[in-house]
C-alpha positions as CSV (number, residue, x, y, z in Angstrom):
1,X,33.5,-1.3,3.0
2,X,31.4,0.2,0.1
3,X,33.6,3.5,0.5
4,X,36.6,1.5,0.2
5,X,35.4,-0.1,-2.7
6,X,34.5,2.8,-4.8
7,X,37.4,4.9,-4.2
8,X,39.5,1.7,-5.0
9,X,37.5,2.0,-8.3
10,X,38.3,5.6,-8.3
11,X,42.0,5.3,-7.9
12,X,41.5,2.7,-11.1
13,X,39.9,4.2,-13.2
14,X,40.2,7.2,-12.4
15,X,36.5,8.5,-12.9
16,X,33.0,8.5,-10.5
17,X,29.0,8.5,-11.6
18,X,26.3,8.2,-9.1
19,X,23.0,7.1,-9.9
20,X,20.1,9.5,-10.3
21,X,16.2,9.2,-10.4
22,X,16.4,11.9,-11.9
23,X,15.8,15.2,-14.3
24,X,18.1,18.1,-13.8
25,X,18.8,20.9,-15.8
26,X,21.4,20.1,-18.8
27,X,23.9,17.4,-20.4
28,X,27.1,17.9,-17.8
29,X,26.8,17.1,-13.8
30,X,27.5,18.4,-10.9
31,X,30.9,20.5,-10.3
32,X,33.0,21.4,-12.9
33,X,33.9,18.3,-15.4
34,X,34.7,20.6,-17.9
35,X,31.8,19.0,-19.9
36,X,33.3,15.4,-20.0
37,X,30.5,13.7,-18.3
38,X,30.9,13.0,-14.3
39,X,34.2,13.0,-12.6
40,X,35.3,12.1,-9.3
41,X,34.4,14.3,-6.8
42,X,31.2,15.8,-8.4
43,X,28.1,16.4,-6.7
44,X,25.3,14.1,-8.8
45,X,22.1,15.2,-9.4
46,X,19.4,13.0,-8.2
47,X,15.7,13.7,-8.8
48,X,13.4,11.2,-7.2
49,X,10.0,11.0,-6.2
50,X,8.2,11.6,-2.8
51,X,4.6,10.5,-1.9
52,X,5.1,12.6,1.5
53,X,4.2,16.2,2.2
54,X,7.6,17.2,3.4
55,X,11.1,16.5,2.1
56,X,14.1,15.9,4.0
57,X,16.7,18.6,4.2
58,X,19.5,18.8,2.0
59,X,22.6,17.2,3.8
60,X,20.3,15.9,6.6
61,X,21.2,12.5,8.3
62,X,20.5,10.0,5.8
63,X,21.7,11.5,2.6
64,X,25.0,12.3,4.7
65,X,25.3,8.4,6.0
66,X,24.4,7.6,2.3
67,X,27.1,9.4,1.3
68,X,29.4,7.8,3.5
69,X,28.2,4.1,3.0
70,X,28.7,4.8,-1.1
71,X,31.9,7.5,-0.7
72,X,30.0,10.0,-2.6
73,X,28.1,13.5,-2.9
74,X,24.5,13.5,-4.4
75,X,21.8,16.6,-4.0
76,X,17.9,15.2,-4.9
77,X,15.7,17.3,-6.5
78,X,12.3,16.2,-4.8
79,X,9.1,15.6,-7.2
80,X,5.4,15.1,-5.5
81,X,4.5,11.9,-6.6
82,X,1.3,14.4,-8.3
83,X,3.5,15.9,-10.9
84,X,6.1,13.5,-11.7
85,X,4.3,11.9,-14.8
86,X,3.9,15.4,-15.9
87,X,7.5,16.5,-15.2
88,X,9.1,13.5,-16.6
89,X,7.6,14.2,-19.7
90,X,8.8,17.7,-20.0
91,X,12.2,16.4,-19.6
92,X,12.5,13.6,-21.9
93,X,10.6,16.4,-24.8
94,X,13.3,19.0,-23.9
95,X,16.1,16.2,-23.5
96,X,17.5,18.1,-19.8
97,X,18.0,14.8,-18.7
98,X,20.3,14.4,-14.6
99,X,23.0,11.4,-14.8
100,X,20.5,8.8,-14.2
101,X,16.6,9.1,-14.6
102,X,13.7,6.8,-12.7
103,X,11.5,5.9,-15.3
104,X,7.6,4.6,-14.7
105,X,6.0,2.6,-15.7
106,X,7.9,0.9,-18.9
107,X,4.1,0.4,-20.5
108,X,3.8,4.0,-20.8
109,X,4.3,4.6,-25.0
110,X,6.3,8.5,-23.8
111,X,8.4,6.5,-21.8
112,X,9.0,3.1,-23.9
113,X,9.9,5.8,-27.1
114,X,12.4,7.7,-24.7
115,X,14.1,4.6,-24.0
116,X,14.5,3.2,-27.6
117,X,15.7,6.6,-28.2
118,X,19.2,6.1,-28.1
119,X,19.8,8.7,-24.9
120,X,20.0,5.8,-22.5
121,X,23.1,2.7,-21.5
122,X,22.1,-0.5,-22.4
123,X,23.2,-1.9,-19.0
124,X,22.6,-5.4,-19.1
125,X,26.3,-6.3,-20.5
126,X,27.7,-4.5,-17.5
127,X,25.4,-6.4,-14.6
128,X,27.6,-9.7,-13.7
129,X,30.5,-7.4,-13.0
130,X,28.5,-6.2,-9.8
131,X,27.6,-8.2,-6.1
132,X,24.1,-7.1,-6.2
133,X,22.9,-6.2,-9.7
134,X,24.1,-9.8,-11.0
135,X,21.7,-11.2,-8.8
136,X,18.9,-9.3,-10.1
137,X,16.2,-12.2,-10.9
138,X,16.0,-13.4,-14.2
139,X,11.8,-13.0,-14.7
140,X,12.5,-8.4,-13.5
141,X,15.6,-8.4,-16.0
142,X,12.6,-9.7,-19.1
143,X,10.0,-7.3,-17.7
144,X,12.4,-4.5,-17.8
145,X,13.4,-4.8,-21.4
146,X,12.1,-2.8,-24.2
147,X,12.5,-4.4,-27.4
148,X,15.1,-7.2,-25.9
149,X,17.0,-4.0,-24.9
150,X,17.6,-3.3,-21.1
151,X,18.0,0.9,-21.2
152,X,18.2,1.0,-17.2
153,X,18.8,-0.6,-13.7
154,X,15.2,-2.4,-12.6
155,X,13.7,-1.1,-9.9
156,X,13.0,-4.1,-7.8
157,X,9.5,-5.2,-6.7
158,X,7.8,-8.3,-5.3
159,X,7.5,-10.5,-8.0
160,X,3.7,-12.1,-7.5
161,X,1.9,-10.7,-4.3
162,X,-1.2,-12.5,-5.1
163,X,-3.0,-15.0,-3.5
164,X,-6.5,-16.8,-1.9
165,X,-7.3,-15.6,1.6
166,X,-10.0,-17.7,2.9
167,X,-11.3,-17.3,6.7
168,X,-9.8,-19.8,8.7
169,X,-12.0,-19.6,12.0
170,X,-15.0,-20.2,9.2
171,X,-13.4,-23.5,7.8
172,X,-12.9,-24.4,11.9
173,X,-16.5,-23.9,12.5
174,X,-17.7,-26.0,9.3
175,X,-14.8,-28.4,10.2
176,X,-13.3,-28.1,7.0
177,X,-9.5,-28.2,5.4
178,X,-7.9,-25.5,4.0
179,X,-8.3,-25.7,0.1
180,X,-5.4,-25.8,-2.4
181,X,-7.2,-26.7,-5.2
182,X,-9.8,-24.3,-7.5
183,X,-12.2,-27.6,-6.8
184,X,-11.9,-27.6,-3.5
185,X,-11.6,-23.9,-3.6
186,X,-15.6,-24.0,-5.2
187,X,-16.4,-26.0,-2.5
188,X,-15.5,-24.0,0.3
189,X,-17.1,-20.9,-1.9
190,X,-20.4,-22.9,-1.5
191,X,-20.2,-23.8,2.2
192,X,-19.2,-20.4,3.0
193,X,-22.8,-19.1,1.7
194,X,-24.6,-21.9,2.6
195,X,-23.6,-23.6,5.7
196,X,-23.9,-20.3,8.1
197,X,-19.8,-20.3,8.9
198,X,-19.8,-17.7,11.4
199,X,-22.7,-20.0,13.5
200,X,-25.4,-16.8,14.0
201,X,-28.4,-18.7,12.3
202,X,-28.9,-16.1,9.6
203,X,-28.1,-16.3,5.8
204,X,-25.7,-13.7,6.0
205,X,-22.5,-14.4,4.4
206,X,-21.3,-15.0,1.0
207,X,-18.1,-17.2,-0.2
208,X,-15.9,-15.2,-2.7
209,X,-15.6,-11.1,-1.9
210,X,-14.8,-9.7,-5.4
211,X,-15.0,-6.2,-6.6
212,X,-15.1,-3.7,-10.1
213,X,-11.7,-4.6,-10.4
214,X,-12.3,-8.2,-11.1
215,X,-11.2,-8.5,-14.8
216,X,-7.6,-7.1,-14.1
217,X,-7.1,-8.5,-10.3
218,X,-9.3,-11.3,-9.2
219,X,-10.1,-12.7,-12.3
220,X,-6.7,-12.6,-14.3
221,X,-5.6,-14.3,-11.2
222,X,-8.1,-17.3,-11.5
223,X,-7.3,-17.6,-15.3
224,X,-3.8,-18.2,-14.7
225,X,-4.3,-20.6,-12.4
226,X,-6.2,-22.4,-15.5
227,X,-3.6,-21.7,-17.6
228,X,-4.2,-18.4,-19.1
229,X,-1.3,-15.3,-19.4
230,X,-1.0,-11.8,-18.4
231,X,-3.0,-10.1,-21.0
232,X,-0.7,-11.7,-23.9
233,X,1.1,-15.1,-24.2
234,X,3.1,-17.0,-26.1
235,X,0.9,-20.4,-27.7
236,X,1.9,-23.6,-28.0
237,X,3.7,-22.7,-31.4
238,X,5.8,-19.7,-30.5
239,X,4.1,-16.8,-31.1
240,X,2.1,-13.7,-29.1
241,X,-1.7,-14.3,-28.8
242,X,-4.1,-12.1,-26.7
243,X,-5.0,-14.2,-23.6
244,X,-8.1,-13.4,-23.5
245,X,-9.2,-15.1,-26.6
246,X,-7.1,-18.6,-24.7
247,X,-9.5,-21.8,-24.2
248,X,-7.8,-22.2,-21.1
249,X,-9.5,-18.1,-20.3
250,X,-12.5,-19.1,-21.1
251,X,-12.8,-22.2,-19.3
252,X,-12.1,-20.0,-16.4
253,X,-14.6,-17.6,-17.0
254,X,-17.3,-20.7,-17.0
255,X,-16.2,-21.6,-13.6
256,X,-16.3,-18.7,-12.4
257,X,-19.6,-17.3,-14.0
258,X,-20.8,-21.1,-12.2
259,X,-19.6,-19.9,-9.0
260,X,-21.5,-16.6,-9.6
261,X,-24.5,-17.4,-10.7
262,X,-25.2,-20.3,-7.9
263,X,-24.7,-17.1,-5.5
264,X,-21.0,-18.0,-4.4
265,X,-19.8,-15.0,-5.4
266,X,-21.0,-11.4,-4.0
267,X,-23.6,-10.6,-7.0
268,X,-22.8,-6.6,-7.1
269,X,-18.9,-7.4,-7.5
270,X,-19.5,-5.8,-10.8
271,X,-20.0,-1.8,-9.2
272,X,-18.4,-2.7,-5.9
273,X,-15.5,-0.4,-5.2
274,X,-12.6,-1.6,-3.2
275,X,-13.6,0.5,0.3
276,X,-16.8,-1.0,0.2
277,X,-15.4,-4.5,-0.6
278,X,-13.0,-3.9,2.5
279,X,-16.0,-2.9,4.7
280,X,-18.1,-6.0,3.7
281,X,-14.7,-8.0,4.9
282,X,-14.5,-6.2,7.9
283,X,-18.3,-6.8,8.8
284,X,-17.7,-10.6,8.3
285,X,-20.0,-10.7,4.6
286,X,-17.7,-12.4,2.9
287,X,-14.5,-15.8,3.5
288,X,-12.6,-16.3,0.3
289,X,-10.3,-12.4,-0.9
290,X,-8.6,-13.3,-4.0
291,X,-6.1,-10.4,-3.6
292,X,-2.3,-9.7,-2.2
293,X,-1.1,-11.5,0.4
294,X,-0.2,-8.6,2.4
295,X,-4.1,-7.9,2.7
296,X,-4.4,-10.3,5.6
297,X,-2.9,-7.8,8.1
298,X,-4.8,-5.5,6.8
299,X,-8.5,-6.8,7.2
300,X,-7.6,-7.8,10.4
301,X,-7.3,-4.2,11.9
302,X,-10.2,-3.0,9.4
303,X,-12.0,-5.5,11.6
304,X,-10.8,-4.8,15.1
305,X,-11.3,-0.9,14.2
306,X,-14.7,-2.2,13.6
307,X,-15.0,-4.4,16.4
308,X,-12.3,-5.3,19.2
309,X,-14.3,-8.5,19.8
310,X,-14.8,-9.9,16.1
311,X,-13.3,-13.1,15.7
312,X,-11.3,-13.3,12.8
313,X,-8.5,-15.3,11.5
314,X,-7.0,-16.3,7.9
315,X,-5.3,-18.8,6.2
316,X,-2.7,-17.5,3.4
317,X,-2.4,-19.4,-0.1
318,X,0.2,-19.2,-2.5
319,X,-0.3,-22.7,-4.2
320,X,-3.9,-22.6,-5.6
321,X,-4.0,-25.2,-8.7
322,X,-6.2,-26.3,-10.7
323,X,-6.8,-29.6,-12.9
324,X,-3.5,-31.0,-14.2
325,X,-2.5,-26.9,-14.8
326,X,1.4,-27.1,-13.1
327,X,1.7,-23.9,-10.0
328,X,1.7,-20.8,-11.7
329,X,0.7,-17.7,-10.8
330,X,0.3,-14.5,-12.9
331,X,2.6,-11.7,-11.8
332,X,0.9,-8.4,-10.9
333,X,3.8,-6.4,-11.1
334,X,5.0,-7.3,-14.7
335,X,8.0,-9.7,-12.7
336,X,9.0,-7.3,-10.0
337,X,9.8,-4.1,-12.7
338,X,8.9,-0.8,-11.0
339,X,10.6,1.0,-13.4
340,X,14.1,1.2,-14.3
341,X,17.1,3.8,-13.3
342,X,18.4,4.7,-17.1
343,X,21.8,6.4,-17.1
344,X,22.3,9.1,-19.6
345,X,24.9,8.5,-22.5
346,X,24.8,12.5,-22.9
347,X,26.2,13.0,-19.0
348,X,28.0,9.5,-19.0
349,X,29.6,9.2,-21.9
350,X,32.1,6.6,-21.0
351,X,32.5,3.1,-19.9
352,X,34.4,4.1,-16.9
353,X,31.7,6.4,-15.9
354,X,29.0,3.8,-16.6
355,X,30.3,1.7,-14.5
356,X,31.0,3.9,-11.6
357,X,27.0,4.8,-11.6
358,X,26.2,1.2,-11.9
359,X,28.7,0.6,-8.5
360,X,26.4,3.5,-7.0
361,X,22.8,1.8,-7.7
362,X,24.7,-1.7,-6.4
363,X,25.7,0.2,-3.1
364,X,22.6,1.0,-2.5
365,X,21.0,-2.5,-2.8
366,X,23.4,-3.6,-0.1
367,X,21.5,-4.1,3.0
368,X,23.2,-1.3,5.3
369,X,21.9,1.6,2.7
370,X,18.4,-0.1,2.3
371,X,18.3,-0.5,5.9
372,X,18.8,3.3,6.0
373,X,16.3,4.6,3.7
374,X,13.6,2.6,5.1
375,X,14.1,2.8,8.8
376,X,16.7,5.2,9.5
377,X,19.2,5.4,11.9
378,X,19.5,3.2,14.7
379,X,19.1,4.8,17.6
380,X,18.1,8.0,16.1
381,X,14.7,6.9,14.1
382,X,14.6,2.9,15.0
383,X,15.2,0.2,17.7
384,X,15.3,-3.2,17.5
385,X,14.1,-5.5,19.6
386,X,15.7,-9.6,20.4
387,X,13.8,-10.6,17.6
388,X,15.0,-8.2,15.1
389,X,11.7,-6.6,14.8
390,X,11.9,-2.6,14.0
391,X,10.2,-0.1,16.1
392,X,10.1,3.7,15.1
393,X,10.5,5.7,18.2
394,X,10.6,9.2,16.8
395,X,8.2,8.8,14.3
396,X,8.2,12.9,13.1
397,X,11.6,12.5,12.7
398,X,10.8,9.4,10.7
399,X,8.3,10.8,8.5
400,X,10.4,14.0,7.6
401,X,13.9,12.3,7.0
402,X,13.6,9.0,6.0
403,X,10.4,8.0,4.8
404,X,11.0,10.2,1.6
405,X,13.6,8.3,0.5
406,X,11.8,4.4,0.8
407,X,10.8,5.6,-2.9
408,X,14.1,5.9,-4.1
409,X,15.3,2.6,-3.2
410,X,16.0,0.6,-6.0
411,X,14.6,-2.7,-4.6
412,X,12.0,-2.7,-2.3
413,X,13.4,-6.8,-1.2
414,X,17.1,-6.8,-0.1
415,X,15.8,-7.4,3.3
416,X,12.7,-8.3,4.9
417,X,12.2,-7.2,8.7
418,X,10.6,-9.4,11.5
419,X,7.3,-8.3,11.9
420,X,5.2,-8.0,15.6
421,X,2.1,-7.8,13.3
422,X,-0.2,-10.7,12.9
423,X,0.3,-12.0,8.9
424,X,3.0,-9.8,7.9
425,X,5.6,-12.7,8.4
426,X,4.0,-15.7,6.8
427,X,2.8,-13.0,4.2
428,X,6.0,-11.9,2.7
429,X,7.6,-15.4,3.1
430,X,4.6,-17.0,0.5
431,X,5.1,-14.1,-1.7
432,X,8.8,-14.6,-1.9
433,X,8.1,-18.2,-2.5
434,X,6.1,-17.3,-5.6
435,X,8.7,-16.1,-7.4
436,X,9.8,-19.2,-9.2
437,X,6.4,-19.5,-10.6
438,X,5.5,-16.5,-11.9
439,X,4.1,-16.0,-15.1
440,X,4.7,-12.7,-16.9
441,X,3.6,-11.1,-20.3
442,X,6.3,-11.7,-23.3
443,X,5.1,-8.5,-24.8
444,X,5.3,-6.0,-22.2
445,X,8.9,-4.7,-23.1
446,X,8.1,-4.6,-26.9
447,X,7.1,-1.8,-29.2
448,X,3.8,-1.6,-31.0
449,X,2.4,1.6,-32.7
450,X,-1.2,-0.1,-33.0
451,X,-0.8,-1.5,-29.5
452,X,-0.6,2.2,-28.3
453,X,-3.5,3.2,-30.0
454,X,-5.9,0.1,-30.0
455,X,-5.1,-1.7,-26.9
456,X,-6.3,0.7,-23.7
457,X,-10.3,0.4,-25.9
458,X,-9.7,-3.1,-27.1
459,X,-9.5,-4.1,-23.4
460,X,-12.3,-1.7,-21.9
461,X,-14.4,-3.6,-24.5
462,X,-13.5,-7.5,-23.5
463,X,-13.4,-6.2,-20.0
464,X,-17.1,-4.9,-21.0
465,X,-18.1,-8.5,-22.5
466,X,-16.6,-10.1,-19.3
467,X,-18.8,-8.5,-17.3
468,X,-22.3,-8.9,-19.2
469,X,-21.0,-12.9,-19.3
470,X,-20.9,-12.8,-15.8
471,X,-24.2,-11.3,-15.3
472,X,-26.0,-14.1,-17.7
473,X,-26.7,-11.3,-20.0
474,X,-24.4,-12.7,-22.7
475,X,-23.7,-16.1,-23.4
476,X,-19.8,-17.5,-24.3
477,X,-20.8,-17.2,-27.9
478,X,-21.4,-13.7,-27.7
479,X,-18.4,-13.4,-25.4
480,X,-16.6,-15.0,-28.5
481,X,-18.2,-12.8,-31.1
482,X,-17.2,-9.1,-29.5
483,X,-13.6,-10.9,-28.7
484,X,-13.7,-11.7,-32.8
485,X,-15.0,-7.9,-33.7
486,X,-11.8,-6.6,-31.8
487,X,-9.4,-8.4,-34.6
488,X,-10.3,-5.8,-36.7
489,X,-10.7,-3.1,-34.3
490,X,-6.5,-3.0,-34.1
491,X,-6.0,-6.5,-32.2
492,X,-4.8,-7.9,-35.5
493,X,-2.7,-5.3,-36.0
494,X,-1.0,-5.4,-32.6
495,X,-0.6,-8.9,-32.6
496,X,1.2,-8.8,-36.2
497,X,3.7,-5.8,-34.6
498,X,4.5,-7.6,-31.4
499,X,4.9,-11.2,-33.1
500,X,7.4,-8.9,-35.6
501,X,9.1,-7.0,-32.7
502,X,9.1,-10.1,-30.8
503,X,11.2,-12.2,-33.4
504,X,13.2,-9.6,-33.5
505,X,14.6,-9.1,-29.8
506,X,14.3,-13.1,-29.8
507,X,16.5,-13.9,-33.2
């Protein structure tokens, strides 16, 4: 059906573009357009990324059954995931640009000046004349802009993956319900450490598992459920504030520094590194993971690979509130941006070929091409079972020609698979349920020279302060005072140039 619609475009219009992730060598593509930007019938140069040691061959079974699911010829110039920050860069500085190019992540300053560079399609006036890009959600369409500009397809991710895990067989054993609330959350934090939930008579076990992330992950988590944004918000009268210097922030980091310093919290989360905090959940040390939702699966096997026998079971949260704060939840992948696919104006020069790329990119969000470049070929790679569950029964063949290309797709959600693993089910349906209320940050699109300079220290420092809070060796007021320093340490200044750029995308 996809064939048949493109070449009915074809016959239309007369021209063809493909989508690319990609860099390639010059300003025509493939076969010989004569230098007027792709034609029908060219081969399109693709470069994409691959986290894999090996690369499928060229014309191998799933760039061929691509090709016929789209009714058209692409080569893919493979990059190790290693070097593609490195090569990207090379290519945007010498302009060799390939039709279409994946560009990650948008908060990178190299990439955000490429894109306001005028070398890229604004493509959002072209999305509602498409099945599957129109129904790109509203939240990934706002992280993907730069500047109220969007220079490129989003790459689709899970919106908000985050969540509470708490151990269900411990709130059995203490006979207690499954919290929903940050007070009842507290609660549970306390019995966990003091009521012996796993029932062997020593004072072994600790409520909340947190770890040297904290301030970016578990933490900025906990604040937006009080309220607080993702690193910078929008106040009450309209304009871009750093949330970090929010009431509603700071009367998070009192709870939680409460919570800490009564013992409910592991006291060396501060150094603890994330395969030690996964050990410590494996071993039964801790009940309450503030983390993704996907995790659950996870600890689970870390703790049968540690022990067939340990009992273990866990109760998935996606509606933690707190107070009279309405369900929110701060996105941790800027609203489900994991990059965009920006088409060059220098290779596409027209309309007509704009719009045959953007047919390609929707092709390949319709569920028969996603369901090839993440399981393969029926039959070949995959079976299914009554249940719809996917089983890889050649999994070399799996790993050499399909896997490559699962980083290439431009959504990672058109379809979600059945699952024979405990958690994975009820795991991705609460994530997909917190779409509607996720919180992003306003500012992440826009342009900010201080912001580029000043904001990677200005964070390390509050992230710094956070810490020391935590640990009783600074008191809010100090807390207050280095957040007050950083105003004239460029915070000042980045606030000014976002509010600015800000009114401007916004007017």
């Amino acid at each position: 059906m996809m064939r048949r619609r493109l070449l009915a475009a074809v016959a239309a219009v007369g021209a063809l573009a493909l989508t690319a992730t990609a860099c390639g060598g010059g300003g025509t593509s493939g076969g010989d357009g004569g230098g007027e930007g792709l034609q029908p019938g060219d081969t399109i140069r693709w470069m994409s990324t691959v986290h894999t040691p090996t690369t499928p061959e060229a014309d191998g079974p799933i760039e061929t059954a691509l090709e016929e699911h789209s009714g058209a010829t692409f080569d893919i110039e493979w990059v190790p995931a290693p070097s593609y920050s490195e090569k990207i860069n090379a290519v945007l500085a010498a302009n060799q640009l390939a039709d279409v190019t994946g560009l990650s992540p948008l908060d990178n300053s190299a990439i955000r000046n490429a894109l306001g560079s005028g070398m890229f399609w604004d493509v959002e006036p072209y999305l509602s004349e498409f099945d599957n890009l129109s129904q790109i959600n509203e939240l990934t369409i706002d992280g993907a802009r730069i500047d109220g500009v969007l220079y490129g397809v989003p790459i689709q991710k899970v919106i908000a993956r985050y969540g509470v895990l708490v151990r269900q067989d411990w709130l059995d054993n203490l006979g207690l319900e499954e919290p929903h609330t940050l007070e009842e959350l507290a609660e549970v934090a306390r019995a966990f450490t003091e009521d012996d939930p796993d029932g062997n008579g020593v004072d072994d076990t600790t409520g909340i598992l947190d770890r040297a992330e904290s301030f970016q992950l578990t933490f900025r988590t906990i604040a937006g459920y009080f309220g607080a944004g993702d690193k910078i918000e929008l106040d009450e009268n309209g304009q871009l504030v750093a949330s970090f210097d929010t009431p509603a922030f700071k009367e998070a980091m009192e709870w939680y520094r409460e919570l800490y310093q009564a013992g409910y919290v592991n006291q060396e989360f501060i150094t603890l590194q994330k395969t030690n905090q996964q050990d410590a959940i494996a071993q039964g040390r801790g009940g309450i993971v503030i983390t993704g939702l996907f995790e659950a699966k996870n600890y689970m096997a870390l703790a049968e690979n540690a022990d067939p026998n340990t009992p273990m079971a866990w109760a998935l949260i996606n509606d933690m509130t707190y107070a009279d704060v309405p369900r929110r939840i701060v996105s941790d992948t800027g609203g489900g941006v994991g990059g965009v696919l920006a088409i060059s104006k220098e290779n596409v020069p027209t309309e007509e070929g704009l719009r045959y790329v953007l047919g390609f990119i929707d092709s390949l969000l319709d569920e028969e091409a996603f369901d090839l470049m993440t399981n393969g070929i029926e039959g070949t790679h995959y079976e299914l079972d009554g249940d719809g569950v996917v089983t890889i029964t050649d999994q070399t063949a799996w790993e050499q020609q399909v896997q490559p290309y699962s980083s290439s797709r431009p959504s990672d959600t058109v379809v979600t698979y059945p699952s024979a693993t405990p958690y994975v089910d009820e795991g991705n349906a609460l994530m997909a349920e917190q779409a509607e209320f996720a919180v992003i940050n306003p500012a992440s699109g826009l342009s900010s020279d201080a912001y580029d300079r000043s904001w990677s220290t200005i964070w390390t420092t509050v992230q710094d302060a956070y810490f020391q809070y935590m640990d009783g060796q600074i008191e809010m007021a100090d807390y207050e005072a280095v957040v007050e320093a950083t105003y004239s340490q460029g915070l000042e200044e980045i606030l000014t140039e976002l509010n600015e750029a800000y009114a401007a995308a916004n007017g």
